[in-house]
C-alpha positions in Angstrom: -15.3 -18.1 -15.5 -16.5 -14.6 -15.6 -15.3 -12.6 -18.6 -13.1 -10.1 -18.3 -14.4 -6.3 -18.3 -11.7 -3.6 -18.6 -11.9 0.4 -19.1 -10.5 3.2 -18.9 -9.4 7.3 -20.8 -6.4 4.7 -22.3 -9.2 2.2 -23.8 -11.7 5.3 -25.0 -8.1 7.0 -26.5 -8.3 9.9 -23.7 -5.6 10.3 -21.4 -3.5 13.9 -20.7 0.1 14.9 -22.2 2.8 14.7 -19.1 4.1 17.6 -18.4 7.7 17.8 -18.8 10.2 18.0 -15.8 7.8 15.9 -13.5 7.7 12.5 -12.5 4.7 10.5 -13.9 3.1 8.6 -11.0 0.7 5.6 -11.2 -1.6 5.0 -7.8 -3.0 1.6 -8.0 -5.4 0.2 -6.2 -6.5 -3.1 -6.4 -9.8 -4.5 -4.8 -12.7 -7.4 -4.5 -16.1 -6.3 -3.0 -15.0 -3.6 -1.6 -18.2 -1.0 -3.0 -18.7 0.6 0.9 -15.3 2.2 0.5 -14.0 1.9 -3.1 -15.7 5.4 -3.8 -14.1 7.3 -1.3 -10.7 5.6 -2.0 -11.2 6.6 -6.0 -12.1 10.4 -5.1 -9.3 10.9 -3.1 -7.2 10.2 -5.9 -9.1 12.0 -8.5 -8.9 15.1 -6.2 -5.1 15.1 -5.9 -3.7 18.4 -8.0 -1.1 16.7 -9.6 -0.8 16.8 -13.2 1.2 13.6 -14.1 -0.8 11.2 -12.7 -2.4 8.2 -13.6 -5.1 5.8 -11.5 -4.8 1.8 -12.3 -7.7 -0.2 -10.7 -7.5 -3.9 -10.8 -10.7 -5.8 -9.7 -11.1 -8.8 -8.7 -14.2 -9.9 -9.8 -16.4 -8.2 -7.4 -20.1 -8.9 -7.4 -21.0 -6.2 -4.6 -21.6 -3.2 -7.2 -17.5 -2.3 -7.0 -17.6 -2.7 -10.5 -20.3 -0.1 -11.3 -18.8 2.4 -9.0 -15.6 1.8 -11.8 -17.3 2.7 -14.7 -18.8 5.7 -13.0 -15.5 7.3 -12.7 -14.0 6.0 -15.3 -13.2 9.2 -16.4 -10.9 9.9 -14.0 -9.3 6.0 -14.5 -6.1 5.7 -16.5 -7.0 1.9 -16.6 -9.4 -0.4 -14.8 -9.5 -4.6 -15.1 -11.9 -6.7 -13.4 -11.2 -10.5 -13.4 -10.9 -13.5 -10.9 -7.5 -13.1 -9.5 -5.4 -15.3 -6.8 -5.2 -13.0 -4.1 -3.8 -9.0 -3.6 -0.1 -9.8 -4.7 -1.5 -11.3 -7.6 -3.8 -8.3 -8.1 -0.3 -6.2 -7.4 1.9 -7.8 -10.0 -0.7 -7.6 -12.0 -1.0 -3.7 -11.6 3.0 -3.0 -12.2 2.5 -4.4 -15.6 -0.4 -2.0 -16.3 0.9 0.8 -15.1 2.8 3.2 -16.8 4.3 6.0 -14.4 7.6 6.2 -13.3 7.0 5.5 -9.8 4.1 3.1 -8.5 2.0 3.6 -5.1 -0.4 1.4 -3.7 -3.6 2.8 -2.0 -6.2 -0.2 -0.8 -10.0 0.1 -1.4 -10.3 1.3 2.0 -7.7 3.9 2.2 -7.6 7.4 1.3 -4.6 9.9 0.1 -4.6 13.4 1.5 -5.6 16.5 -0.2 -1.6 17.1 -2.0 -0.1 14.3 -1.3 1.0 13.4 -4.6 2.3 16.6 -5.1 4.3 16.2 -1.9 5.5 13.3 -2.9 6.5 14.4 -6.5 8.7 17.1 -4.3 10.4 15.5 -2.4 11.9 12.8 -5.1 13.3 16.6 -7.1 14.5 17.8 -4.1 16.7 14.2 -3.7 17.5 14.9 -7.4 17.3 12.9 -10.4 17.7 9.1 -9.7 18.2 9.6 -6.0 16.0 7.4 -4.5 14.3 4.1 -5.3 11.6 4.0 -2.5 9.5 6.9 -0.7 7.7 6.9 2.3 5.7 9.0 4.7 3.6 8.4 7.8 -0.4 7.4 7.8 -2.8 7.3 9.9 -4.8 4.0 11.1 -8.4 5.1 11.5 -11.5 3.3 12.9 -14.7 2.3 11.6 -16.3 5.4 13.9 -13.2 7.9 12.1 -11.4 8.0 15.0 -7.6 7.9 14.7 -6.4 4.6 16.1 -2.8 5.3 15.7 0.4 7.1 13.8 2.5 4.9 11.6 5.3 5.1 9.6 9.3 5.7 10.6 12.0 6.7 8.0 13.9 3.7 6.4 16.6 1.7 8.7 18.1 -1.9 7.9 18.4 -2.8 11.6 15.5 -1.5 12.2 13.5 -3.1 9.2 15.0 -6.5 9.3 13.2 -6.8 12.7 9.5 -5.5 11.3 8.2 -3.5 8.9 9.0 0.0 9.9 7.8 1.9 7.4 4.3 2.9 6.2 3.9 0.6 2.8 0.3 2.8 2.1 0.6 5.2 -0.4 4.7 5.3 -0.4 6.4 5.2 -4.2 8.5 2.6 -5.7 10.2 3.5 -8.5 10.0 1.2 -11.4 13.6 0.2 -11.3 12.8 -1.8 -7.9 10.8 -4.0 -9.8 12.9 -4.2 -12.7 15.8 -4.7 -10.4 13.9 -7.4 -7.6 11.2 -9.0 -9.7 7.6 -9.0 -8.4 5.9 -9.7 -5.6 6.1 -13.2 -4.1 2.4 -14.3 -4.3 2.9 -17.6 -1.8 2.4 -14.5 0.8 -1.3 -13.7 2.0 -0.2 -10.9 4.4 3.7 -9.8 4.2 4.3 -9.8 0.4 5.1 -6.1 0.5 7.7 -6.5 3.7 9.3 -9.3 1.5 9.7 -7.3 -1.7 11.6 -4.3 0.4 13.8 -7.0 2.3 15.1 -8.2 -0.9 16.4 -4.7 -1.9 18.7 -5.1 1.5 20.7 -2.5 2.9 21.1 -0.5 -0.2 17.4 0.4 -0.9 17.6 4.5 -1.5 14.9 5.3 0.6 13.5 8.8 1.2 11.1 9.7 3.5 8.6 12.4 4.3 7.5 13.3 8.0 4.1 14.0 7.0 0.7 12.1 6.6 -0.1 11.5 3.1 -2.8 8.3 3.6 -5.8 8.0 6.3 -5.5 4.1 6.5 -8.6 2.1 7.1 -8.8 -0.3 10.3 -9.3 -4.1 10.0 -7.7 -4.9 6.6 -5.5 -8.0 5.7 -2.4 -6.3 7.6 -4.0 -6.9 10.8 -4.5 -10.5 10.0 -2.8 -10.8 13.9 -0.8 -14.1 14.0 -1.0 -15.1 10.3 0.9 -11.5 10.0 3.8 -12.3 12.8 4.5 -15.8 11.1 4.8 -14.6 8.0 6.8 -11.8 9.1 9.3 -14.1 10.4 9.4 -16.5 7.4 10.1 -13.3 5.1 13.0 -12.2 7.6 14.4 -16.1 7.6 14.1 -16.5 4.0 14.7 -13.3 2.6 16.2 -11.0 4.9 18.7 -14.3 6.2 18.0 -12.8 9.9 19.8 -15.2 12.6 17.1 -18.4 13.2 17.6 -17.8 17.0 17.7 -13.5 16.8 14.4 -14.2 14.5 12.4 -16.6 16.6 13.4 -14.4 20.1 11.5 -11.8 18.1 8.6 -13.6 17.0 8.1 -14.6 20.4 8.1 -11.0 21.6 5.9 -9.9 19.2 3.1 -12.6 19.9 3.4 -11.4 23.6 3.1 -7.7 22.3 -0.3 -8.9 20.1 -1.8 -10.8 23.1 -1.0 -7.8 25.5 -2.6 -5.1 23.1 -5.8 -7.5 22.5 -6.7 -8.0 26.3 -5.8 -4.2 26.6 -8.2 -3.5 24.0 -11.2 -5.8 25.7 -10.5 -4.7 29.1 -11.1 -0.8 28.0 -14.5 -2.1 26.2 -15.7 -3.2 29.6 -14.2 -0.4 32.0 -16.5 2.4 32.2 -15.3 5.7 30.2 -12.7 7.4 32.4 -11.4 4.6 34.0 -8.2 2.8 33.2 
């Protein structure tokens, strides 16, 4: 096994006061051989003009050069790991337990936050005031590998809605660290749907804020569009956690496999039509 390697301003004794009066804020990302976007994921963070923030990396034993693009900003790294894990929720629960802020975000290897988005964020959990709110979320954008924008996602938080699917725009958002005090951590028997688990457990009473903005530029293709993998474990996480009627559950599993088969032969067909022609 490989050993582990780990950095970081905490490990060289660096690391910046927090200033008083404002939430500290812990992005984590969490990758494996992911060096052709890593870099652009880390310098969006780095670039955010937030003062109490701090940037976890957990790698999973990359052998692409991820790990090298690491240690050249390690500088602007609160923390960075690299070792074998067992998937990303793995990588994730590892991550809460490293980080230190008050509220946690996730940003993947080939995402990007928006020039002030933290600060946006950091805004609107003062505005809700004190210990409002438990969860934050915005919208994001799904872009392809070309740049274009693919599509808008991201709805404020609604149990009927979100016991069907997951409504709201995981990238980026903020969980405080009472959720995971409160819930536990991330059930790592899911490849896909761990994240859509973890918010069904918090039920109807999740405090959940949200922000009609784009915070994240998501990247195309990832895990999350794993297509049918997605949809079953959707539906297991809605059975199991979210105790969602077995016949109400697998009417809408149906549906959505109808929905993922439409969109794909939609997709192929405007491949093959020529440009203007629908």
């Amino acid at each position: 096994m490989a050993p582990v390697q780990e950095g970081g301003q905490r490990i060289v004794g660096g690391g910046c006061t927090p200033v008083p009066g404002l939430p500290v804020i812990s992005v984590v990302t969490v990758v494996r051989n992911g060096a052709a976007t890593l870099e652009k994921a880390i310098r969006s963070v780095a670039d955010q003009e937030y003062p109490n923030l701090e940037y976890v990396i957990v790698d999973g034993g990359s052998d692409d050069g991820s790990v090298d693009i690491i240690r050249r900003w390690a500088h602007r790294i609160a923390y960075w790991r690299s070792e074998p894990d067992r998937g990303i929720y793995n990588a994730w629960n590892k991550a809460v337990g490293l980080a230190g802020g008050d509220w946690i975000a996730f940003l993947g290897a080939d995402d990007e936050f928006k020039p002030g988005a933290i600060a946006a964020y950091a805004r609107r959990i003062g505005e809700a005031g004190g210990d409002a709110l438990d969860y934050v979320s915005s919208r994001a954008v799904l872009v392809g590998a070309s740049g274009q924008v693919l599509q808008v996602i991201g709805r404020p938080w609604s149990w009927p809605a979100f016991q069907r699917y997951m409504t709201v725009a995981h990238v980026g958002s903020m969980h405080h660290r009472r959720l995971f005090e409160r819930l536990g951590r991330y059930d790592e028997t899911y490849r896909i749907c761990g994240d859509y688990e973890f918010l069904l457990r918090a039920g109807p009473d999740l405090r959940a804020g949200f922000m009609n903005q784009v915070t994240v530029a998501m990247g195309a293709g990832g895990i999350s569009g794993s297509g049918l993998t997605a949809l079953r474990e959707q539906m297991r996480a809605k059975l199991e956690t979210g105790k969602r009627p077995a016949l109400r559950a697998a009417w809408e599993y149906r549906v959505a496999i109808a929905k993922f088969f439409v969109r794909r032969f939609l997709g192929k067909l405007r491949q093959v039509l020529p440009v203007g022609r629908t």
